[in-house]
C-alpha positions in Angstrom: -19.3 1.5 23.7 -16.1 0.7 21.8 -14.4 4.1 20.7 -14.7 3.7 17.1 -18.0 2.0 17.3 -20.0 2.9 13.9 -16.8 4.5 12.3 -15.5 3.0 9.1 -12.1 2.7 7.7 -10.0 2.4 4.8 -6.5 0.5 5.0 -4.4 0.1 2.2 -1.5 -2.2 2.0 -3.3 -4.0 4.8 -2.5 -7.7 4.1 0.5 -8.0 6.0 2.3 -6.3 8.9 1.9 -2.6 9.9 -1.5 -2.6 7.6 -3.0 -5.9 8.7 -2.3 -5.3 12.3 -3.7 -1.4 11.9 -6.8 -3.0 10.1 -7.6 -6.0 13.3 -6.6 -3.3 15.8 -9.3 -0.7 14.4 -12.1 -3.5 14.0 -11.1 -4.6 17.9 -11.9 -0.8 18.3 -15.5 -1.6 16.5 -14.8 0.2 12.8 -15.8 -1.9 10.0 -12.9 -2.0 7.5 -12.2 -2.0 3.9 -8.7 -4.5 3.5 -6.4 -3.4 0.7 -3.9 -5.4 -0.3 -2.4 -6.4 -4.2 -2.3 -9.9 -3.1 -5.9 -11.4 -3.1 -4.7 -14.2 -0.6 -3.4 -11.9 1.9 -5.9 -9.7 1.7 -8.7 -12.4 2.3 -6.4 -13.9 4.7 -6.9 -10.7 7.0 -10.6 -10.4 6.6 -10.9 -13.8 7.8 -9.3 -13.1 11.3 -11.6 -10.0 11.6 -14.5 -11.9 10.9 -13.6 -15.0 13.0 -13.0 -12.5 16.1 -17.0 -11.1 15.4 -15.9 -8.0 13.4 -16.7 -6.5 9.9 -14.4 -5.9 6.7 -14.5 -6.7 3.3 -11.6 -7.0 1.1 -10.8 -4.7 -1.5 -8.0 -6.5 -3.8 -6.0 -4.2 -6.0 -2.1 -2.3 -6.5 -3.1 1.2 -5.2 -0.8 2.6 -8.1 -3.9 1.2 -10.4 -5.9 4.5 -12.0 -9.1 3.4 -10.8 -7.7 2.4 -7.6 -9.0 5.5 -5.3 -12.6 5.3 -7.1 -12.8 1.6 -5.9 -11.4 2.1 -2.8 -14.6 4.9 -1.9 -17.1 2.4 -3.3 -16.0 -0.3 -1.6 -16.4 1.5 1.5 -19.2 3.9 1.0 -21.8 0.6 -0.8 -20.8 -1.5 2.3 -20.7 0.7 5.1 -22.2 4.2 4.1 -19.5 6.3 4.6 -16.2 7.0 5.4 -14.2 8.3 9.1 -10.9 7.0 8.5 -8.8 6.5 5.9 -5.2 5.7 6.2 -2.1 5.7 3.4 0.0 2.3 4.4 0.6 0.7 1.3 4.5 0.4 0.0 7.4 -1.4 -0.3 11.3 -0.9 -0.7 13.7 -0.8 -3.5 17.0 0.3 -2.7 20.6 1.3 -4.1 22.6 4.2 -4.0 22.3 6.8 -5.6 24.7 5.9 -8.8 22.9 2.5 -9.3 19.1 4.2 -9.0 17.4 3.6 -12.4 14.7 6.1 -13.5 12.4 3.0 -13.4 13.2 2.6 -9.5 12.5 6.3 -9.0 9.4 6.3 -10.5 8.3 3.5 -8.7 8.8 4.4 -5.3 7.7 7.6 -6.4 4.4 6.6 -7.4 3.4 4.3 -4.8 4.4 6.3 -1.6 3.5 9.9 -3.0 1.7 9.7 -6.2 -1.0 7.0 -5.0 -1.9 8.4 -1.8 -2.1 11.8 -3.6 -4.9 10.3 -5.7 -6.5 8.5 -3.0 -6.8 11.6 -1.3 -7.9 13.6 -4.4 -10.7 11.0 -4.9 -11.8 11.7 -1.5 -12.0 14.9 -1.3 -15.3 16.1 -3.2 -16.9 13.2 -0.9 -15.2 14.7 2.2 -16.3 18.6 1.3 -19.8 17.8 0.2 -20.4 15.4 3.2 -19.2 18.3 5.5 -21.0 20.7 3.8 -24.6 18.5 4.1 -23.3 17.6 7.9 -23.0 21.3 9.0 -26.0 22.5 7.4 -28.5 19.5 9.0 -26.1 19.3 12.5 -24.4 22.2 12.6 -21.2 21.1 12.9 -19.3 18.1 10.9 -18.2 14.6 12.2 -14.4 14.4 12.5 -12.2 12.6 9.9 -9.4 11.1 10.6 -6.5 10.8 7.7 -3.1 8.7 8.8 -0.3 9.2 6.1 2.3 6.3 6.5 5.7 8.0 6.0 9.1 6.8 7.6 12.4 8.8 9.5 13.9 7.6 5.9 11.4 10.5 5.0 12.5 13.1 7.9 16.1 12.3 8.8 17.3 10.5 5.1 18.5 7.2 5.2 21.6 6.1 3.3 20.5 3.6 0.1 16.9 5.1 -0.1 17.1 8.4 -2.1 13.5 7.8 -3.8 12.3 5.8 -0.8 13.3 8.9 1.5 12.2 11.4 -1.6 8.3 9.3 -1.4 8.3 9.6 2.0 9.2 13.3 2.6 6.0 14.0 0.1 4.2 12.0 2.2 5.1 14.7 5.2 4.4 17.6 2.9 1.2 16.2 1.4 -0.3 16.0 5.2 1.0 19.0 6.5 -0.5 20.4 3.2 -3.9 18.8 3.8 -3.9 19.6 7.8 -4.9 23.1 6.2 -7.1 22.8 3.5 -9.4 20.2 5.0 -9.3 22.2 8.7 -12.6 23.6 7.2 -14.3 19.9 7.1 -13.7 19.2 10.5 -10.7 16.2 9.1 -7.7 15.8 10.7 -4.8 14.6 8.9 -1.4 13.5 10.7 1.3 11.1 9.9 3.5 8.7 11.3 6.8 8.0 10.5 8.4 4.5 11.4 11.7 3.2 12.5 13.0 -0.1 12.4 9.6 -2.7 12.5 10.1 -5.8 12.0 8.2 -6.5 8.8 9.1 -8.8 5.5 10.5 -5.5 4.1 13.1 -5.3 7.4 13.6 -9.2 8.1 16.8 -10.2 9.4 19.1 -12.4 7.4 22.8 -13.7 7.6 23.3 -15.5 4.1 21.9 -14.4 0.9 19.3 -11.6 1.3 15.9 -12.4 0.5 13.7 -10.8 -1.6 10.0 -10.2 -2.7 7.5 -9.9 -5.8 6.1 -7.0 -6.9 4.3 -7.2 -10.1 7.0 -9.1 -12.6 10.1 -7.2 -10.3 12.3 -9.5 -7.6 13.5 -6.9 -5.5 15.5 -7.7 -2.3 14.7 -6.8 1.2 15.7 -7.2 4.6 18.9 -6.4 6.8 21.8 -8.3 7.8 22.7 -8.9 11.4 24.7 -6.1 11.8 22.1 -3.8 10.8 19.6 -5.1 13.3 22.0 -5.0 16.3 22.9 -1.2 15.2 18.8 -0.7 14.8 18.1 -2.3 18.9 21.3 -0.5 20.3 19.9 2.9 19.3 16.6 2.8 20.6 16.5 3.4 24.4 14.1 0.2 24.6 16.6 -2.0 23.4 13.9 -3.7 20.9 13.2 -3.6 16.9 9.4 -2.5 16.7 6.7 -5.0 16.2 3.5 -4.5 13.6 1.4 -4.0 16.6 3.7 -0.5 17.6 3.4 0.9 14.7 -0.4 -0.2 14.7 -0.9 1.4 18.0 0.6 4.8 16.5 -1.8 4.6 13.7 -4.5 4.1 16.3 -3.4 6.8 18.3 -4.3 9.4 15.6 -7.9 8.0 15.0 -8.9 8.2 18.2 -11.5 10.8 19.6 -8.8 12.2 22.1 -6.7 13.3 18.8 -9.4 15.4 17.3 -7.6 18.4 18.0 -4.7 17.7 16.3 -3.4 17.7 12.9 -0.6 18.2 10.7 1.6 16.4 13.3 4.5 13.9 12.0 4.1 11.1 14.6 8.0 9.2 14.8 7.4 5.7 16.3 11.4 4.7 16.3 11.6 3.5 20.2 13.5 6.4 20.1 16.6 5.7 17.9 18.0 8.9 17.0 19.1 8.2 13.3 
């Protein structure tokens, strides 16, 4: 029997990189998926290969910084599968500058889509979570274990330089999980979070000319790092190697497995080691 055989999950941000290979690695694992993405293509895209390889997902199109977001995310999930195990925080992108060039618009953003969106997702979830417990302990005397994974980032832990409301999303992101690990004990949920290095994703693609950039909503926002950058990134993990979607997939996977039910509000760094 495949260890999350029966279990279903929610991924947002799951039409490309850490969240589509989190989302194929979980159905290999035999979870049936709901696939957020804002880009219908994408998102389609990645249930296709799930489907093709004899697993289960169904897409769930949508920017997670939407007010009805959280609401459609549960219903997606709970009219296709019946319930929810696992639900993990993934979606986000990057806008950076320093500090004098931030504009209150770039603040809010990467406020509300690292902190304030999963806060609602989680907020959404949480009278499902508590009455679900409450029914499961009553009829079975004890609960089924849930499994929450908060992306976050060492931006979020250590600061990075060009990222103050990146890094200030992110270190919610910690909070909110540590915050969670306590109140939700009594449900029988665990709720950790990992926190990425350098993976090699659009958002961290190498470049040597112009940088390139992305589309989010009507915004053109640029991305990537230069050369330099990604030689500094290899030479200061001890495995000599940028991180691939699949790594920080497999951290992901690591805290929805059975063998992590006894912990929570951990802050898993997945960085090859780089100290930065």
């Amino acid at each position: 029997m495949l260890p999350l055989q029966g279990k279903t999950a929610i991924v947002t941000g799951a039409g490309r990189g850490v969240g589509q290979a989190t989302a194929t690695r979980l159905c290999a694992a035999g979870a049936c998926v709901v696939v957020n993405d804002m880009d219908e293509g994408e998102a389609n895209d990645c249930v296709s290969v799930i489907t093709a390889s004899g697993g289960q997902a169904i897409a769930c199109v949508g920017d997670v910084t939407a007010a009805n977001m959280p609401e459609r995310l549960l219903e997606a999930a709970l009219d296709n599968f019946g319930g929810i195990d696992i639900l993990i925080n993934n979606a986000g992108y990057i806008w950076n500058g320093v500090i004098q060039n931030h504009t209150d618009e770039q603040w809010q953003a990467m406020l509300e889509v690292h902190a304030t969106a999963p806060f609602r997702i989680l907020r959404a979830f949480a009278p499902w979570l508590r009455d679900t417990a409450r029914r499961e302990q009553l009829e079975q005397g004890v609960a089924a274990v849930r499994k929450i994974v908060n992306v976050s980032s060492v931006s979020g832990t250590t600061g990075a330089a060009t990222q103050i409301a990146y890094s200030a999303g992110k270190a919610a992101v910690v909070g909110m999980t540590k915050t969670l690990a306590k109140e939700w004990g009594r449900y029988n949920a665990t709720v950790n979070c990992v926190a990425f290095g350098h993976i090699d994703t659009r958002l961290t693609q190498t470049y040597s000319g112009a940088p390139p950039t992305i589309s989010v909503g009507d915004r053109e926002l640029r991305v990537g790092l230069n050369e330099d950058q990604v030689d500094a990134s290899v030479s200061a993990s001890p495995l000599g190697r940028s991180g691939q979607p699949a790594d920080g997939a497999g951290a992901i996977y690591l805290l929805c497995l059975p063998e992590s039910d006894f912990i929570t509000g951990e802050v898993l760094t997945c960085s090859g080691g780089a100290q930065l």
